[in-house]
C-alpha positions, -999 to +999 in steps of 0.1 A: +112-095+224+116-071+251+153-053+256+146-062+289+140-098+288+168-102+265+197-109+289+180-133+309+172-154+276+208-154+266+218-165+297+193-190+299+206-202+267+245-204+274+231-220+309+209-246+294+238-248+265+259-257+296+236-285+307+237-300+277+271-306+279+272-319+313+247-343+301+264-356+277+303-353+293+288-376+317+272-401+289+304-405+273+325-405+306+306-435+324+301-454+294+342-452+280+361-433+305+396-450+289+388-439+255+373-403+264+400-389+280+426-407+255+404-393+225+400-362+240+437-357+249+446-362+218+421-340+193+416-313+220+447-311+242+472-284+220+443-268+212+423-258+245+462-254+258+463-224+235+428-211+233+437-211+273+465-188+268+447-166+245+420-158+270+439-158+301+463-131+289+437-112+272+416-114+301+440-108+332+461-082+309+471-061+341+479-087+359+507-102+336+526-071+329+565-072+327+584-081+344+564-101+363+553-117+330+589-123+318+596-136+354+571-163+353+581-174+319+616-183+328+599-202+356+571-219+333+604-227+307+620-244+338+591-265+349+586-279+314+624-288+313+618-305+349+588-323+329+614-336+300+641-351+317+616-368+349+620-394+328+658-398+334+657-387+371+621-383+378+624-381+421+650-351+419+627-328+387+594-338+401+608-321+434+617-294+415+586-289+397+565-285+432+597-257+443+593-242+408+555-240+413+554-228+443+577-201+438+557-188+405+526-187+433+547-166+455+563-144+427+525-137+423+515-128+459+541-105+458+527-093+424+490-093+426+486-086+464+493-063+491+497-064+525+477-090+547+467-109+518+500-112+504+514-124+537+487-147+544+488-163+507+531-169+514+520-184+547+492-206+533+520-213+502+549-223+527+524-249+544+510-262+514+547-266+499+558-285+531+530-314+528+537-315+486+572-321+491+566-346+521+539-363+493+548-355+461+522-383+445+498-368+459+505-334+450+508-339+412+473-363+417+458-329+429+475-306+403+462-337+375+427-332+389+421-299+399+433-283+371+402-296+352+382-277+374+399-246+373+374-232+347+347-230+373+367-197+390+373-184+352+334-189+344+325-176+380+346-142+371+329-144+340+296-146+350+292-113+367+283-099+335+253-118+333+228-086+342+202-108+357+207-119+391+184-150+390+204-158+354+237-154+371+229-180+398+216-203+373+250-207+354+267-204+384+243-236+394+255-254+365+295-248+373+290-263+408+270-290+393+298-303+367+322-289+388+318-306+424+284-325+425+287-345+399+325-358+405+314-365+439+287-384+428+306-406+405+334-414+434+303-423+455+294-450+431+258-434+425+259-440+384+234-467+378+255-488+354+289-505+356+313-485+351+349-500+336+380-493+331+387-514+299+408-493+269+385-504+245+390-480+211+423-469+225+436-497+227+460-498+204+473-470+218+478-476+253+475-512+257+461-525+287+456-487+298+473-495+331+500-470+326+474-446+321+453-460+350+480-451+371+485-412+365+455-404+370+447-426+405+462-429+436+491-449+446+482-482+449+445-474+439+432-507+423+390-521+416+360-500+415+380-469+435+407-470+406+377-467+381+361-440+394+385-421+400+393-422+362+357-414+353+359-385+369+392-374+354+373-384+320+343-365+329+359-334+342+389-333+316+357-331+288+342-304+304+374-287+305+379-290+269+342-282+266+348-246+283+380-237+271+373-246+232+330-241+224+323-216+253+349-190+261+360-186+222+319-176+220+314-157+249+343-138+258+354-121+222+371-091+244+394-115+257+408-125+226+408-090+215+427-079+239+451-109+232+456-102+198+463-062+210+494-077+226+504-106+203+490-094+168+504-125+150+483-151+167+450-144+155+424-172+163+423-190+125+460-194+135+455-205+164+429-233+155+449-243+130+479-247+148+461-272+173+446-290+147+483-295+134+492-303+164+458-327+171+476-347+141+510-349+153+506-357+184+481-384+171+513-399+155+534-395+187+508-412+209+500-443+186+540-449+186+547-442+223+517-434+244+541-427+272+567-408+260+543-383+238+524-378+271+557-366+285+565-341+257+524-333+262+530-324+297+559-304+289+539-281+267+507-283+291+526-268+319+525-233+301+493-227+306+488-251+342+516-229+357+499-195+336+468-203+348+478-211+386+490-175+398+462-155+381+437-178+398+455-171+432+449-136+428+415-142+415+407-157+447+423-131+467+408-101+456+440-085+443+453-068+411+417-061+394+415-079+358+411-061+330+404-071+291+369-085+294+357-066+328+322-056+305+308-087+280+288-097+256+261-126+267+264-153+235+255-133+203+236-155+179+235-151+142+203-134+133+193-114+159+194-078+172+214-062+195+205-041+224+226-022+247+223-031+292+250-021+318+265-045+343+249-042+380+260-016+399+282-030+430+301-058+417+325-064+436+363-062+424+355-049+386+362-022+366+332+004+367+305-007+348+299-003+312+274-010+287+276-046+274+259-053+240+232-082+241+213-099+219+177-102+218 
């Protein structure tokens, strides 16, 4: 095999490795949406929350410097307290959960960008605040939803590694695909089976699944809309576990290098074992009080929802440039040899180029 042809096969191969996936997400998603997500909350749900956090840090290193780092911390830590006690009071901390979030996305503009950019982004912020805090349903519906799609931006930044142009717009194809067409697709009603909303294996542990139904729908949502909706939370919550747990871990080893520069401690066996703990605790929590083990779930997800929020932001705006993974290795497979390619020249928003090793 040619040295040449070798990054376009390895990106053919995470690609088609990709479609794979999507195939079967959406397989498991139509045919027990209930019962995905549930089962898939609970085996995969500590664990992608910190295999998150490894790559995000490692990846956006100059971004989350001190004190800015230490800043958004106190304001993660006060978010997940919000999260604990909405069940006491939940109108007055879910209100303060949308102020806290938007003020982490400001303390990030102010970060992250300069100038116009920074202005426009508090503009846009102080609009978008206004309509959460007139709807604040809505606005945690949005945050449920989007954030398991926010790995198409991460995969989109890490794709411009990929040497070959026509292989870059191939797994780039594949993002939108899971990412957009598909969910909109499902909400159209265009899967050729019926679709239901029945607990099924989880049963036991969320009993008629309205409860869970209802956080993932709109207000007053009910029939085929209701069930939709909640196959596309299933199918796009799988891909997100899909992405954050089997690909990145594979593909971006710089990332988690450069974590483990800053936080020596938690190397990655540590890490997968702590989720897998956690898998089994949590599988306790949930099959005695669906509801309340949620809660203390959310508390801990908001770490990484409220990490990932701000360095997305200034993903999108073109500011602070990334660093930790800026060069990359295309999925290494056991068995084969390495050859050395550079990134192409001109990419926009990167470190200069330097060689990436592939393998061939």
């Amino acid at each position: 095999m040619t040295s040449e042809a070798s990054p376009v096969l390895r990106s053919r191969t995470v690609t088609l490795l990709m479609l794979a996936a999507v195939a079967a997400s959406l397989l498991v998603s139509t045919v027990a949406p209930m019962a995905t997500a549930v089962v898939g909350l609970i085996l995969f749900g500590v664990l992608h929350n910190l295999l998150e956090i490894r790559y995000v840090v490692g990846r956006f290193s100059s971004l989350l410097t001190p004190p800015f780092l230490y800043l958004l911390a106190a304001l993660v830590a006060a978010v997940a307290v919000s999260r604990l006690v909405s069940g006491m009071a939940p109108g007055p901390a879910r209100l303060a959960e949308i102020v806290l979030g938007y003020a982490i996305l400001a303390a990030a503009a102010q970060h992250g960008l300069d100038g116009r950019r920074r202005v426009t982004a508090w503009v846009l912020l102080a609009l978008a605040a206004v309509v959460s805090l007139a709807f604040p349903a809505y606005h945690f519906l949005a945050l449920t939803h989007l954030h398991n799609v926010v790995p198409l931006f991460f995969l989109w930044d890490w794709s411009r590694r990929i040497a070959s142009p026509r292989g870059r717009r191939a797994f780039r194809a594949v993002q939108v695909l899971w990412a957009v067409v598909v969910p909109v697709a499902l909400l159209a009603g265009l899967v050729p089976w019926a679709l239901s909303a029945h607990p099924g294996m989880v049963s036991s542990v969320v009993g008629d699944g309205e409860s869970f139904l209802a956080s993932v729908t709109p207000p007053g949502a009910a029939g085929a809309l209701a069930v939709r909706v909640l196959v596309v939370f299933a199918f796009a919550q799988t891909m997100h576990y899909v992405v954050w747990v089997a690909l990145l871990p594979r593909v971006a080893p710089d990332a988690s290098a450069a974590f483990e520069a800053r936080v020596p401690w938690a190397t990655g066996p540590r890490l997968w074992a702590a989720g897998f703990v956690a898998a089994a605790v949590f599988a306790v929590l949930f099959g005695v009080d669906f509801d309340q083990g949620k809660a203390l779930y959310a508390a801990l997800a908001s770490c990484t929802t409220y990490l990932e929020l701000p360095v997305l932001l200034v993903l999108l705006a073109g500011g602070a440039p990334a660093a930790g993974g800026s060069g990359g290795t295309v999925i290494p497979l056991p068995g084969t040899r390495t050859v050395t390619t550079e990134l192409p020249a001109g990419t926009p928003n990167e470190a200069p180029a330097e060689a990436g090793r592939h393998s061939a």
